[in-house]
C-alpha angles and dihedrals in degrees: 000000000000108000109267092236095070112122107215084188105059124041124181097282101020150019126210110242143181114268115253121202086255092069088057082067085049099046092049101050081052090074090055085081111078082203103056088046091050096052099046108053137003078233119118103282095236121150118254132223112229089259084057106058099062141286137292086247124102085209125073142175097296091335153080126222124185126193106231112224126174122255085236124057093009085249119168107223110160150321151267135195145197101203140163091030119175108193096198093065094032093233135141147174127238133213139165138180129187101195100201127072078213097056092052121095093022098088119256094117094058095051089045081057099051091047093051103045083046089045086046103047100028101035098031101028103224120155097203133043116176135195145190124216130186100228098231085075093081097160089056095048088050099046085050087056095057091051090059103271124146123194112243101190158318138270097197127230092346108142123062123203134159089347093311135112121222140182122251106223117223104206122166130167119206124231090248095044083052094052091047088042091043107037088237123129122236122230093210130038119249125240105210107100110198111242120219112294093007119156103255115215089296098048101257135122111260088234105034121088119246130236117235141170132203131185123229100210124175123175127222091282089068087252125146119231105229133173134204112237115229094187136029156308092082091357113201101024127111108243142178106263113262146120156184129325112239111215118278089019125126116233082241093059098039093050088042097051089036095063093040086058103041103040103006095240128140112217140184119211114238098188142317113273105181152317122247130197128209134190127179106169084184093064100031087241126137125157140173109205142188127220125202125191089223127182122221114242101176142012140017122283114262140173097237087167102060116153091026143052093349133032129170119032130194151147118251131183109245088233094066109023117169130249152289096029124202106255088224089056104045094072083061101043096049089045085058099044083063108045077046092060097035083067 
């Protein structure tokens, strides 16, 4: 049972909120950026009056939609939505939107994301939300596969922009692939039975390995950036940042990208230092993962995934490192402590 004192309504970076008149301004001046409209809907990118952009109700035809404001500073910046639901089925489609070019890349729609599909699947009780994504919006497709999400299919060539096609991407994620995802229980029993060989929430076979980076990163005082990890695999460990590798993506690119969206950091790969392999039958997890010694380049280190997959951050000196410390981790760290002491 999920404690009694979660707030489906507030996150770490944001809270779901009823809509006042003066969003209708915001929203508005949102469609003033081609962008934001491009990257929002297929539909023709035309600017929109404030009666226009939606009602001052939760509640909408077959539908909810929230104003998204930050924890600090009460701002509105943007919306998300539960629509086209059909009860019977117990189905529903998703959208979000963060207005400001400011207000991208810091987390808040991560954490938006998290607090719909919990209101969604907790509130409401569905057991499906689906999505659709244009696939030049590469940074959304990737933040809904880290919510769980797995792509389902293609409309080909559907969407045409600047003398281009491009796919539209169908993408869902179901209420038991959420609370394994999520680490939320569910109050029903869902009916969908994987079939063999079937992708499991993250879209892996359930009996294949899966293919992860991490980045070694140390700062000019010779410490080591690590993070505590909220969910599995190894739960409740600190851990170099890293992640998994989408399809069609290099293990450059992957470990380079990861560590941008977990800790916004940019960050250059000095060489490889191992490859680590991981196996934990009890939580159907087995991994094969590759580790880089990597340099930063640009930014400060912060947790841009609080109140999900990592929590704490630090710097730590590699003489004294805390613990407990993630396995797949320890053969890097170890590799560095002695290239570290070799100069």
């Amino acid at each position: 049972m999920a404690p009694r004192h979660l707030n489906a309504f507030q996150g770490s970076k944001v809270r779901l909120a009823a809509p006042c008149p003066e969003d209708c301004m915001r929203l508005s001046r949102f469609t003033d950026d081609y962008e934001y409209l491009r990257n929002m809907d297929t539909d023709i990118a035309v600017p929109l009056t404030p009666d226009e952009t939606g009602s001052s109700s939760v509640r909408r035809d077959n539908g909810f939609e929230f104003a998204l404001r930050t924890l600090e500073g009460n701002r509105f910046i943007g919306f998300t939505a539960l629509y086209r639901i059909e009860w019977n089925n117990r189905s529903a489609r998703l959208a979000i939107g963060i207005g400001e070019e400011n207000d991208r890349g810091k987390g808040y729609g991560s954490d938006a994301l998290a607090l719909i599909l919990r209101y969604g699947f907790h509130e409401l009780n569905l057991n499906r939300i689906a999505l659709e994504v244009i696939e030049y919006n590469e940074a959304a497709r990737r933040a809904y596969l880290k919510a769980g999400f797995r792509e389902e299919g293609r409309q080909r060539s559907a969407v045409l922009r600047d003398g281009m096609h491009y796919d539209l991407i169908s993408m869902s994620i179901l209420a038991e692939e959420w609370s394994a995802q999520s680490g939320l229980p569910l109050s029903f029993q869902s009916t969908h039975t994987p079939q063999s060989g079937e992708m499991d929430s993250k879209g892996e076979s359930e009996t294949s390995p899966r293919i992860g980076v991490g980045a070694v990163i140390l700062n000019e005082r010779g410490e080591v950036l690590l993070a505590w990890r909220n969910r599995q695999p190894e739960q409740h460990t600190w851990s170099i940042p890293g992640g998994k590798v989408d399809p069609y993506e290099t293990l450059e690119t992957a470990v380079i990208r990861e560590i941008k969206e977990e800790v916004d950091l940019d960050i250059a790969i000095d060489s490889l230092l191992c490859t680590v392999e991981t196996i934990q039958p009890e939580q159907k997890e087995h991994w094969i993962s590759v580790l880089y010694s990597t340099k930063v380049i640009g930014g400060h280190a912060r947790n841009l995934e609080e109140g999900g997959a990592i929590g704490e951050i630090g710097w730590f000196p590699l003489n004294d490192l805390p613990s407990p410390l993630a396995c797949f981790a320890v053969p890097g760290l170890e590799a560095v402590k002695k290239l570290y002491n070799q100069n």
